[in-house]
C-alpha positions as CSV (number, residue, x, y, z in Angstrom):
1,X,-31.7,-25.2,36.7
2,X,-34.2,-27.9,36.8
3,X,-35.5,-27.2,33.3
4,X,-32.2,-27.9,31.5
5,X,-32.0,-31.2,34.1
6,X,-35.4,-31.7,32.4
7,X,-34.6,-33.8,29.2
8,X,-31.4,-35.7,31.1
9,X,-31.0,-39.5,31.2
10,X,-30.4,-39.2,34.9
11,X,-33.5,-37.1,35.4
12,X,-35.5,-39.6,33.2
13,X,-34.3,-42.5,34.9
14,X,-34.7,-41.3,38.2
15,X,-38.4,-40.6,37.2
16,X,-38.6,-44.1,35.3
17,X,-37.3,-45.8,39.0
18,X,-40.0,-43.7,41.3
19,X,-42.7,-44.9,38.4
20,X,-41.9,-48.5,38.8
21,X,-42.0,-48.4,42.7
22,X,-45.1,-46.8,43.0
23,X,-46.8,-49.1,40.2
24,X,-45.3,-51.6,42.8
25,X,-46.5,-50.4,46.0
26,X,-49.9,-49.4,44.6
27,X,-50.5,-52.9,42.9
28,X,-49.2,-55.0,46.1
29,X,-51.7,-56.1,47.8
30,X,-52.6,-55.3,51.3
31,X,-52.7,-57.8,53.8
32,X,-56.4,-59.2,54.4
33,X,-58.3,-58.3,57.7
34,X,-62.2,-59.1,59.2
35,X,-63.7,-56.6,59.1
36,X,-66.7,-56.6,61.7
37,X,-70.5,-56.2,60.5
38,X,-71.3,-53.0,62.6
39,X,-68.1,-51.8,60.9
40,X,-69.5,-52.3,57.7
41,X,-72.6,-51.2,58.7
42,X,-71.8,-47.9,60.2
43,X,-69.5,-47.3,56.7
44,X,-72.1,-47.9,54.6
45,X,-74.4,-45.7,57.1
46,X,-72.0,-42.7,56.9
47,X,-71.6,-42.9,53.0
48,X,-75.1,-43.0,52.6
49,X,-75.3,-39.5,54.6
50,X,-72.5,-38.4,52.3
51,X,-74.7,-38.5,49.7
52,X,-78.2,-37.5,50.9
53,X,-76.0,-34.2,52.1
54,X,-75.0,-33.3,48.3
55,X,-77.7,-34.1,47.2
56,X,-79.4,-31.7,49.5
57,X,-77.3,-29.1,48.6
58,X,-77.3,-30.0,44.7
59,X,-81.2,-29.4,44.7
60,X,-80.7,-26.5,47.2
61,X,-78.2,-24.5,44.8
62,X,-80.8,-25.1,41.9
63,X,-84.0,-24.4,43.7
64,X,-82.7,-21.1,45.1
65,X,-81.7,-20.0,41.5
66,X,-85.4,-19.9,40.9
67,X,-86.2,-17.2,44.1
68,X,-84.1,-15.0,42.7
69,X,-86.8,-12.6,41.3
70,X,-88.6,-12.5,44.0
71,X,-86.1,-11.0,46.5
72,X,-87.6,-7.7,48.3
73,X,-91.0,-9.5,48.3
74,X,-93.2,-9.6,51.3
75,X,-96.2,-12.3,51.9
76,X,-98.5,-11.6,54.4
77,X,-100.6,-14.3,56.2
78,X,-103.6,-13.9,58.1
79,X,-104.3,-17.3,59.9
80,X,-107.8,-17.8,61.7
81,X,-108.8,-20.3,63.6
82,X,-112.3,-20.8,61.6
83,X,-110.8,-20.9,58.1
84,X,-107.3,-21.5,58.5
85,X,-104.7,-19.5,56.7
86,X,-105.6,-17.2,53.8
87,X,-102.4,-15.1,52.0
88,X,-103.5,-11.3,51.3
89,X,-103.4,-9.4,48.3
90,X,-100.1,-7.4,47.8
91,X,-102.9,-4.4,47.3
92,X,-104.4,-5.3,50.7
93,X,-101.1,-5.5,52.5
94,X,-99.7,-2.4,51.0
95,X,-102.9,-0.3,52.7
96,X,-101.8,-2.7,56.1
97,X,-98.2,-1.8,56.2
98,X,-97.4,1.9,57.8
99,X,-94.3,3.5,56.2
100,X,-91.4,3.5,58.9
101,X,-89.9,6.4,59.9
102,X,-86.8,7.4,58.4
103,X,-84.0,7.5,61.1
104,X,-83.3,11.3,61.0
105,X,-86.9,11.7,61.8
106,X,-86.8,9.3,64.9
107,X,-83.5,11.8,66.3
108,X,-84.0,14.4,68.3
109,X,-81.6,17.3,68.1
């Protein structure tokens, strides 16, 4: 029903009437208040969070694009209070690390 109402002269000049009074209600202008300094302050404050908070997540999205490959991995680190913190070989920490049990091995009966 609406689509033959489409191409109407009532339809268009109900659509030509609802242009004009939004073009007027959007270009009237509002009526001027003070607006106090902390006001402005805490705006501007708040915006400025906006955006370090996207940005954050912009670089966060692209960055974790990159660790992709190396999901499953495993870095050991053996910290000592002499020489600080040293990573291990993968070689080294696969001799370290004791296979676990599988589950059905860990049941009893």
């Amino acid at each position: 029903m609406m689509l033959g109402m489409a191409h109407t002269t009532p339809f268009r000049l109900v659509a030509l009437l609802l242009a004009a009074v939004l073009l007027v209600v959007a270009g009237t202008p509002a009526r001027a208040e003070a607006v106090d300094a902390l006001t402005i302050v805490a705006i501007a404050g708040l915006a400025a969070a906006g955006l370090i908070l996207i940005a954050y997540l912009v670089i966060a999205n692209v960055e974790g694009d990159k660790q992709a490959g190396d999901e499953g991995r495993v870095v050991w680190v053996a910290c000592a209070a002499e020489d600080g913190c040293a990573t291990i070989p993968s070689d080294t920490a696969a001799v370290l690390v004791q296979p676990t049990p599988d589950v059905a091995d860990r049941q009893g009966p």
